[in-house]
C-alpha positions as CSV (number, residue, x, y, z in Angstrom):
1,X,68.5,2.6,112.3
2,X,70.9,5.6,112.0
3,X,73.2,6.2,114.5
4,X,72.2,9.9,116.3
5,X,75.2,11.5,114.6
6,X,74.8,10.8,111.5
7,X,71.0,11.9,111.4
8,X,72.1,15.2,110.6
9,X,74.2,14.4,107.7
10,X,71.6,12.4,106.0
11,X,68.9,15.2,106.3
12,X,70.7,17.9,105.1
13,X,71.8,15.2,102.3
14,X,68.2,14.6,101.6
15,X,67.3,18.5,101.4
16,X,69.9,19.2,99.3
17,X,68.3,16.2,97.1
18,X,65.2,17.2,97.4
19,X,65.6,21.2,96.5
20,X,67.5,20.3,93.4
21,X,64.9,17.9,92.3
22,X,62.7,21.3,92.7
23,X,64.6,23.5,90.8
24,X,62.8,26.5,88.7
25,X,62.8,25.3,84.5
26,X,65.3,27.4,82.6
27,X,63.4,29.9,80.6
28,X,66.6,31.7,79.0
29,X,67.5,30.1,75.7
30,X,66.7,30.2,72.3
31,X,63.5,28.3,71.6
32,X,61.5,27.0,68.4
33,X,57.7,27.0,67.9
34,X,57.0,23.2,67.7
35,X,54.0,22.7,65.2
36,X,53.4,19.0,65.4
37,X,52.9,19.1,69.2
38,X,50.9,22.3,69.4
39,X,48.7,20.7,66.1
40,X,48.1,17.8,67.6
41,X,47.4,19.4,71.3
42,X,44.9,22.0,69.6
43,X,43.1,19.4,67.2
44,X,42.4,17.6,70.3
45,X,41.5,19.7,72.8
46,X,40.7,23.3,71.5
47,X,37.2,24.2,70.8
48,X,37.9,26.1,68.0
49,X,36.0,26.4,64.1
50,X,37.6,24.5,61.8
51,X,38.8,27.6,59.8
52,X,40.3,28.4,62.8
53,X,42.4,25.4,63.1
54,X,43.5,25.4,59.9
55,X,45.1,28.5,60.0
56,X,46.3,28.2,63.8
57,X,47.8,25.2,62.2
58,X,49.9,27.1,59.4
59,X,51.0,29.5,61.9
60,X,52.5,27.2,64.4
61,X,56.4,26.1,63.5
62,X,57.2,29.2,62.6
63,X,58.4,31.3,65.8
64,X,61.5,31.3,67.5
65,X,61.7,33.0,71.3
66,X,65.3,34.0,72.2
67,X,65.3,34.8,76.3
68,X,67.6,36.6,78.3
69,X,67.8,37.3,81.9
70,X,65.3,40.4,81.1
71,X,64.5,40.6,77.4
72,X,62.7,38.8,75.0
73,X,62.9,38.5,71.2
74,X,60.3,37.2,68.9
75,X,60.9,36.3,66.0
76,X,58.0,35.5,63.4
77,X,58.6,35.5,59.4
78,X,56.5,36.2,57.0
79,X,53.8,33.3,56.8
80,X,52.0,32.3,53.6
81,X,48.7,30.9,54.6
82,X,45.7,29.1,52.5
83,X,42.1,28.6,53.4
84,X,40.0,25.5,52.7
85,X,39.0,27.2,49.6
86,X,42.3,28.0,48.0
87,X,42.8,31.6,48.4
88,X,46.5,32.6,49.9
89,X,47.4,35.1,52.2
90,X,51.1,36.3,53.2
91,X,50.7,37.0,57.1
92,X,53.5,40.0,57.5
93,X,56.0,38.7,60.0
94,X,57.7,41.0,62.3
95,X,60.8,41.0,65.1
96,X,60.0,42.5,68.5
97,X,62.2,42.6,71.6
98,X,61.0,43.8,74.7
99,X,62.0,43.5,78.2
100,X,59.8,41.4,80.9
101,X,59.6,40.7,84.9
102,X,60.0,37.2,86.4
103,X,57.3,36.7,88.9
104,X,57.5,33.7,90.1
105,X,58.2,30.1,89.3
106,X,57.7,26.5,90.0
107,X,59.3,23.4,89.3
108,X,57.3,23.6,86.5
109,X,56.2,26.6,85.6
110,X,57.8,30.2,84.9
111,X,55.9,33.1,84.8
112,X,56.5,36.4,83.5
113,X,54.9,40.0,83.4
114,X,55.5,41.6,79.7
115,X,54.0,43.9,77.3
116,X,52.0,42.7,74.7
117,X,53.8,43.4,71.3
118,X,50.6,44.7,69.6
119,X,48.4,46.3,72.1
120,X,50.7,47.4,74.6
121,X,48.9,46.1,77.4
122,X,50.7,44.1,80.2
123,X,50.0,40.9,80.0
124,X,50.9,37.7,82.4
125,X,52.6,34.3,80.8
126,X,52.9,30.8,82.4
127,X,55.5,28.6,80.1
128,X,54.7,25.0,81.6
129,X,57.5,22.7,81.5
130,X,57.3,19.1,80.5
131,X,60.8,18.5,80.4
132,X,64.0,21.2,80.2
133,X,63.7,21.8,76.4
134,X,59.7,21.4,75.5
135,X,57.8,23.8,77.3
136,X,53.9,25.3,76.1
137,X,51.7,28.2,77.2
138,X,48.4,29.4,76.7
139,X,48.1,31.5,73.4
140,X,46.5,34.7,74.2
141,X,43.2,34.7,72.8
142,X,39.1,34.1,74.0
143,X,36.2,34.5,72.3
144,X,32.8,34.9,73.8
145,X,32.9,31.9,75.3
146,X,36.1,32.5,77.4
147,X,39.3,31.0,76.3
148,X,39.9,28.8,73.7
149,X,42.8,26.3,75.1
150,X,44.7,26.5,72.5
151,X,48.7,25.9,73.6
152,X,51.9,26.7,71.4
153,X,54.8,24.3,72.5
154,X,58.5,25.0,72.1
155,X,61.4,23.5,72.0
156,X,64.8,24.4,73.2
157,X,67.5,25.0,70.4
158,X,70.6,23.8,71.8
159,X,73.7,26.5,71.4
160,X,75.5,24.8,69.4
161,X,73.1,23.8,66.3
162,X,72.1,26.1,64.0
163,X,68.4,27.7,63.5
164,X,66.1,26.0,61.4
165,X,63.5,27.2,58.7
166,X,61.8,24.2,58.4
167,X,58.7,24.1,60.5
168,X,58.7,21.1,62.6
């Protein structure tokens, strides 16, 4: 048993254990579009046509996402795509900052009010965390039978190393 004096010292050790242990993922970074895990997530769980999947699949790798404290900057290149049948498609890539609102987070989750780069409209985004560099969230996309569950995981790219081009 603890002696009464030392009760104090031992919770405010634990709290300051446990809040840590808590602590909101870091969203700011740069981050990669990770194709193996989002394939491999999406072939198994999406209900999506398999024309679908295979060009969600040539699209995935190819993002990066650098985050501020209030901005964020995607970064998608141009994309050549090929159906089942052959035929090839360039998908036009584009660069897009825009600023966005932290609303809350987890010890797991970030979420953040933005504008979608497209439309215009505002839009809400939960990145899930499963560890401080691999994070996913819900593409933004449903068809008539409500969402899809398709997910696009990133991972962090560390300061120091330079961007790839290779999808991975």
């Amino acid at each position: 048993m603890f002696p009464a004096a030392k009760i104090p010292i031992a919770l405010l050790a634990f709290l300051a254990l446990s809040g840590a242990a808590r602590a909101a993922p870091d969203l700011v970074g740069e981050w990669k579009s990770d194709a193996v895990r989002s394939t491999a997530f999406n072939d198994a769980h999406a209900r999506l046509q398999p024309e679908t999947a295979r060009f969600l699949s040539q699209l995935m790798g190819h993002m990066t996402l650098k985050i501020t404290a209030s901005t964020f900057t995607f970064d998608i290149p141009d994309v050549q795509t090929e159906t089942a049948e052959g035929k090839k498609s360039l998908l036009q890539g584009f660069r897009e900052s825009q600023s966005y609102q932290l609303l809350g987070t987890t010890d797991k989750t970030v979420a953040i009010k933005r504008v979608a780069p497209k439309s215009s409209s505002p839009r809400i985004t939960v990145y899930n965390f499963e560890s401080p560099d691999i994070m996913w969230m819900y593409v933004d996309n449903a068809d008539d039978a409500g969402m899809t569950h398709v997910r696009e995981y990133f991972f962090r790219i560390p300061a120091s190393a330079p961007p790839k081009d290779a999808a991975r």
